[in-house]
C-alpha positions, 0 to 999 in steps of 0.5 A: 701049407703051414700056418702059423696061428699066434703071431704079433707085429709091431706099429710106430705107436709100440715103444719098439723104435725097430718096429719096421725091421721087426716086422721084416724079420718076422717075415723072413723067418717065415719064408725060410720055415715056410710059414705060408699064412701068419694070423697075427694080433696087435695088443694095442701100443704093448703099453707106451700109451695104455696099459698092455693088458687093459689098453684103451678104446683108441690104442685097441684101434689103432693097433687094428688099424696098423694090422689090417694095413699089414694085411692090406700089404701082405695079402698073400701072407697075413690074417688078423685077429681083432684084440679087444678088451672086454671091459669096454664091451660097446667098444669090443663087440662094435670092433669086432664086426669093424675088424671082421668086414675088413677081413680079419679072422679072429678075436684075442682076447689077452688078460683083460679080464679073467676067461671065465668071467661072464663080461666075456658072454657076449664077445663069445656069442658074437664070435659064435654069430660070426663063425670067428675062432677066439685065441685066449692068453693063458698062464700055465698054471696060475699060482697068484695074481700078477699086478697089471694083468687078469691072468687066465689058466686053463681051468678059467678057460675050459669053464668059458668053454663050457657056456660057448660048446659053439665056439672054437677056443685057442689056448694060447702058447702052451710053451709060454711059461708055467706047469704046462702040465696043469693044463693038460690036466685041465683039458684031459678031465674036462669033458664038455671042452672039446671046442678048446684047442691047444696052440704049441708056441711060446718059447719053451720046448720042454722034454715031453712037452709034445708027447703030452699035448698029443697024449691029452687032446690028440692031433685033431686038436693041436695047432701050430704056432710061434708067438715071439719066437720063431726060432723054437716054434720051427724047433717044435715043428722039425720035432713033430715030423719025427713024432707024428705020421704024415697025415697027423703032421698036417693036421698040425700044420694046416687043417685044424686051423681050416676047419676052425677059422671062417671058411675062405681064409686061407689060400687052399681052404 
């Protein structure tokens, strides 16, 4: 089993006009690594109609609904994670129970809002109502604002965290850019944020990168992943079969994203 817990696919809405082989060539790279489930997000239209970090009610769906027909046509291969935005929190938490009886498994929340910000409070106790896992985009170590984005680090996260101790948090792509070690620091001091766990994808595949997050948080609390590119996701995963001891790199692989997600949403769980 390998589970590839951050992944995203495209629709005709996106301003991508390759989406279709996009979405193929996801696939194909995972049969040659050997991804057996891609839990995957839409972030709307990624910016054509609304903006990509606060996309609208209608965009949010629309991107669901390409997900789930994903879904739907890759039974055996894909999951879904509902991507919400809390400033529209009707809209989100009414999503979310939509998205999760068409069974999808998670929540994205990208930088909508900032992590700690109570307007997260009541996806969090839904996410803990319904048993779902929340994927949180991170910025390693943000050192200013960014324009069109409420960008989160991992301190902001770990206080999320703090008020949800029931809820299993995903900081997502440690590997995305940034003072990964800031993040680890944040975790490694913050005793109550157990229930965060680090997702390893993103493009950066740093010297010692590995070596840290297993050092910081232990196996038990790592999960593999891609994001956009498959190609140093498969480069972390090669890595960690020399690094770790075979029951360790299965936890990576697999049985960490089990044990967080619903019961029942993977093939041998």
């Amino acid at each position: 089993m390998l589970i590839d817990v951050h992944a995203h696919f495209y629709h005709d809405r996106t301003p991508r006009a390759d989406w279709r082989e996009r979405n193929a060539s996801r696939l194909r790279a995972g049969e040659r690594i050997g991804v057996t489930i891609h839990v995957a997000s839409v972030l709307g239209t990624w910016g054509r109609t609304s903006p990509v970090y606060f996309p609208s009610p209608p965009d949010l769906q629309y991107g669901n609904d390409a997900l789930l027909a994903l879904q739907r046509a890759h039974p055996d291969r894909m999951r879904g994670y509902v991507t919400v935005n809390p400033n529209y929190i009707a809209h989100a938490l009414g999503e979310i129970d939509r998205c999760r009886a068409a069974g999808m498994i998670g929540i994205k929340l990208a930088a909508s809002r900032r992590a700690h910000d109570p307007l997260l409070d009541p996806i969090c106790e839904l996410a803990r109502e319904r048993g779902l896992p929340v994927l949180h985009h991170v910025w390693q170590h943000r050192r200013r604002d960014w324009p069109g984005q409420e960008a989160s680090d991992a301190l902001e996260l770990c206080a999320l965290a703090e008020r949800h101790p029931n809820v299993h948090f995903i900081l997502a792509h440690i590997g995305g850019g940034g003072d990964w070690q800031h993040s680890l620091a944040a975790l490694r001091v913050g005793g109550g944020t157990r229930n965060v766990l680090l997702d390893l994808s993103g493009s950066g595949a740093d010297g010692g990168m590995l070596e840290g997050c297993v050092e910081a948080v232990g196996v038990e609390r790592l999960l593999w992943g891609s994001d956009l590119t498959m190609d140093t996701a498969w480069a972390k995963l090669r890595y960690l079969t020399h690094l770790l001891r075979g029951p360790e790199v299965e936890q990576v692989r697999w049985k960490n994203a089990a044990r967080i997600f619903p019961r029942g949403a993977f093939p041998s769980d």
